[in-house]
N, C-alpha and C positions, 0 to 999 in steps of 0.2 A: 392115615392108618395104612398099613403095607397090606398089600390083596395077593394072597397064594394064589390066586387064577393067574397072578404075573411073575411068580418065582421065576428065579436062575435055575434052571435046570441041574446046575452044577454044587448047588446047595447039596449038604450033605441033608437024608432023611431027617424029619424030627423035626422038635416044636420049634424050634427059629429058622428063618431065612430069611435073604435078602430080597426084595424085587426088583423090578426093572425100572423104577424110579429111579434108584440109587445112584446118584451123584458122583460118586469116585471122591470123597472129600477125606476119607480113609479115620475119620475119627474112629468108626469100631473095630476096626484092626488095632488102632493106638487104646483105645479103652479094655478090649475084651479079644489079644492074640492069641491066646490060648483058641480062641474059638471062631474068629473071623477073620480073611485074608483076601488078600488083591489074588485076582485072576492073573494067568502068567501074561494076556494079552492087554493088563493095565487097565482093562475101562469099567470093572466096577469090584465090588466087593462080591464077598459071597461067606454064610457060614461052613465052615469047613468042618467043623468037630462041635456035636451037641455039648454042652456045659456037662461036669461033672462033680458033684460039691456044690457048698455055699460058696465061696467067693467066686468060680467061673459062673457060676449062676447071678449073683448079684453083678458080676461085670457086664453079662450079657444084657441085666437089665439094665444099666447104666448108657450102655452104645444102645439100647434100643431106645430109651429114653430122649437122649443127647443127639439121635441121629437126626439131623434138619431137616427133612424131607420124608418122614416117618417113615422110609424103606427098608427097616427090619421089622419082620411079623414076631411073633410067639404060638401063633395058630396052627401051625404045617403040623404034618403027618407026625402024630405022637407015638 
């Protein structure tokens, strides 16, 4: 399970992020772009844009799901 005491700084506000577990394996960028993206310096993801609607919402749950390393939360600053 992903732990907010270790978010990316660079996360945008709000209930997902990524932490510092995160692998750089870039499936939630491929699952849910709207809403997740590579760092410009390549080594890991980060959510950039909270979900807005059902489908950005059901994608985010999908890469949260799907992420191997459980390093996207849903708990961050609501």
């Amino acid at each position: 399970m992903a732990d907010k005491t270790i978010k990316y700084p660079d996360n945008v506000s709000g209930k997902y992020y990524v932490d510092q577990t995160c692998i750089f394996c870039n499936l939630c960028e491929s699952l849910a772009p709207d809403n997740f993206r590579a760092v410009d310096d390549g080594t890991h993801d980060i959510c950039h844009k909270q979900p807005e609607g059902a489908e950005e919402l059901a994608a985010c749950e999908e890469a949260m799901a799907g992420c191997p390393v459980n390093a996207i939360g849903d708990d961050g600053d609501i």
